[in-house]
C-alpha positions as CSV (number, residue, x, y, z in Angstrom):
1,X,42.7,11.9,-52.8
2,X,39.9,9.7,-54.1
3,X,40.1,6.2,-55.8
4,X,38.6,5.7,-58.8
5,X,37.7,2.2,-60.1
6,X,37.7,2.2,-64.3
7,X,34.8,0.3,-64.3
8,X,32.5,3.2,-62.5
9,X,32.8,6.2,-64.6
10,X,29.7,7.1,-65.7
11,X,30.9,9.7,-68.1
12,X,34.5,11.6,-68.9
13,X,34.5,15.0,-70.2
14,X,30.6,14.1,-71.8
15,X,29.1,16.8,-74.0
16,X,25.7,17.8,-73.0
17,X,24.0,19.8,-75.1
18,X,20.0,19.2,-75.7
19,X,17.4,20.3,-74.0
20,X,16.2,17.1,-71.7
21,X,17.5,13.9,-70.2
22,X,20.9,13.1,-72.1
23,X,22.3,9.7,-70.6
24,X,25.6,9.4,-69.4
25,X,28.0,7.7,-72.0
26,X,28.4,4.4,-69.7
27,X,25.7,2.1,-67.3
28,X,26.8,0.4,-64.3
29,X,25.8,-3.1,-64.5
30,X,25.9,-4.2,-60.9
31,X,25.3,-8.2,-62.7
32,X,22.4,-9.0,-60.9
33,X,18.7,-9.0,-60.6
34,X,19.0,-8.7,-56.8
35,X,19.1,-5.3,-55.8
36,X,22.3,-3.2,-55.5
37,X,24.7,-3.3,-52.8
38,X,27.6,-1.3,-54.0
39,X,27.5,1.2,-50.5
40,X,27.2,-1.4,-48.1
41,X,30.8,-2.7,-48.8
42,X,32.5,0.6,-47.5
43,X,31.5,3.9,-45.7
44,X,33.2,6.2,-47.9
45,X,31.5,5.0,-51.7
46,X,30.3,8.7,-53.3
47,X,28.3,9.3,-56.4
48,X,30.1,12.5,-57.6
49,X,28.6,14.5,-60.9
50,X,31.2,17.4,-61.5
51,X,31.4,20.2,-64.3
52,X,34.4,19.6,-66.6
53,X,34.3,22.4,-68.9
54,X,32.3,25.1,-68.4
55,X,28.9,25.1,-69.5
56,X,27.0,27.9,-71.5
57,X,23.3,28.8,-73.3
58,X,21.6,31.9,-72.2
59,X,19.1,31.1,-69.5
60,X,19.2,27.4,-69.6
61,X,19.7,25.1,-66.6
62,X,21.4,21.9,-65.5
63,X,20.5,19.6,-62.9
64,X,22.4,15.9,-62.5
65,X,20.1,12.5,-62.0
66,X,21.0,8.8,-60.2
67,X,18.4,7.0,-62.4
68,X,17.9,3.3,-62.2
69,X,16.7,0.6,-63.4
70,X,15.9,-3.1,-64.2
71,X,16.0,-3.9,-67.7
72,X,19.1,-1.3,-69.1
73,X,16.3,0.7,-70.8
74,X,13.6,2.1,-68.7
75,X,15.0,4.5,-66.3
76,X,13.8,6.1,-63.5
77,X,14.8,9.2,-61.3
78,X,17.1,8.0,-57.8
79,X,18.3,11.1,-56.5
80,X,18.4,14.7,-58.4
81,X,20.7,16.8,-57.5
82,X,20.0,21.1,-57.3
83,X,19.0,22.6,-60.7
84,X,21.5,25.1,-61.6
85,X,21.3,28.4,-63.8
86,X,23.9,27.8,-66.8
87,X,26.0,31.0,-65.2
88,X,26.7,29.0,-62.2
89,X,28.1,25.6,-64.5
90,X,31.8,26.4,-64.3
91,X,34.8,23.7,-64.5
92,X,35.0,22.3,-61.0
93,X,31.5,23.1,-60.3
94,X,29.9,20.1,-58.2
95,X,26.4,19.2,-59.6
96,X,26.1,16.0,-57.5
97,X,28.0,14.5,-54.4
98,X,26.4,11.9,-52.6
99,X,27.1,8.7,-50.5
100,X,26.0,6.3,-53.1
101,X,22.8,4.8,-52.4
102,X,22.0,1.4,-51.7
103,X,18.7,-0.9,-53.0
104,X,18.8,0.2,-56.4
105,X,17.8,-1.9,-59.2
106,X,20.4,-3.9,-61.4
107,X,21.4,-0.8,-63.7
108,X,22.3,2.5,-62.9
109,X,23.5,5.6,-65.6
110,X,23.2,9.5,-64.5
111,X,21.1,11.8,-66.3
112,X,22.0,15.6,-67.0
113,X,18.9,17.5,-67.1
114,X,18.5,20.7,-69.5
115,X,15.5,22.7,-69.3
116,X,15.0,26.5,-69.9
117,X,17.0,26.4,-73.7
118,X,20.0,24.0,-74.8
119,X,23.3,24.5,-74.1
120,X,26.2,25.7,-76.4
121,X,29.0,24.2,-74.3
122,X,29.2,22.4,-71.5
123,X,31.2,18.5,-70.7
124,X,30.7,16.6,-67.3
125,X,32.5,13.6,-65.3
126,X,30.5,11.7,-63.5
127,X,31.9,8.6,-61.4
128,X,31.6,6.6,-57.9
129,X,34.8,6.7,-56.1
130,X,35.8,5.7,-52.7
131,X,36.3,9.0,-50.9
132,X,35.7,12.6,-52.1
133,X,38.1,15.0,-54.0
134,X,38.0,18.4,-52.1
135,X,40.0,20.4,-53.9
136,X,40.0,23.9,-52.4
137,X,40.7,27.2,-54.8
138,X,43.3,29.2,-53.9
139,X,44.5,32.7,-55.0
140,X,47.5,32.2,-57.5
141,X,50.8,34.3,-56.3
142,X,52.6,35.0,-53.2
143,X,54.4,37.8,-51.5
144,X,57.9,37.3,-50.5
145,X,59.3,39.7,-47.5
């Protein structure tokens, strides 16, 4: 079980559909002009990017970006995540997981990257939670003897 502060969700069930940088719905305003020190307060603080619905557009891809920043208006890339073919964007597909850097500049926002075509559907959560949520698939059905 993770916890999730309200205040740290970058984006819930966000449509992404354009080709490009689409911004997450929210910014983290850490409040200061002093760089960021959100990780150094615990050892478990994760930047997690995770599909919500499924994602689809013929041969387009999908990659998630930390950006920063120091103003709330010029970004820059942080971290990217993998680039990912559009086949491989299913609901509980991880883009991201991370231990959330530390040293960033006063704003922060995550970036999903389409290249190669738009997509038709496709909505991603993206938060920083203490902990990580691991949930394992398992095959439905059992067999009583």
């Amino acid at each position: 079980m993770t916890i999730r502060d309200v205040n740290l969700i970058y984006s819930k069930a966000q449509a992404v559909l354009l080709a490009g940088d689409t911004a997450s719905t929210n910014i983290f305003d850490t409040g200061s002009a002093l760089t960021s020190d959100i990780g150094l307060g615990a050892d478990d603080v994760f930047l997690s990017v995770i599909c919500n619905t499924t994602a689809s557009g013929g041969s387009a891809t999908v990659q998630a970006v930390l950006q920063d920043s120091a103003d709330g208006v010029n970004f820059a890339d942080v971290i990217g995540g993998a680039v990912f073919p559009v086949a491989s964007v299913i609901a509980g597909a991880v883009l991201l997981q991370i231990p959330f850097p530390t040293r960033l500049r006063r704003f922060t926002q995550v970036a999903y990257r389409v290249a190669n075509g738009t997509l038709t559907a496709g909505k991603f959560d993206a938060f920083v939670s203490i902990g990580v949520q691991r949930n394992l698939s398992r095959p439905s059905g059992f067999t009583v003897v």
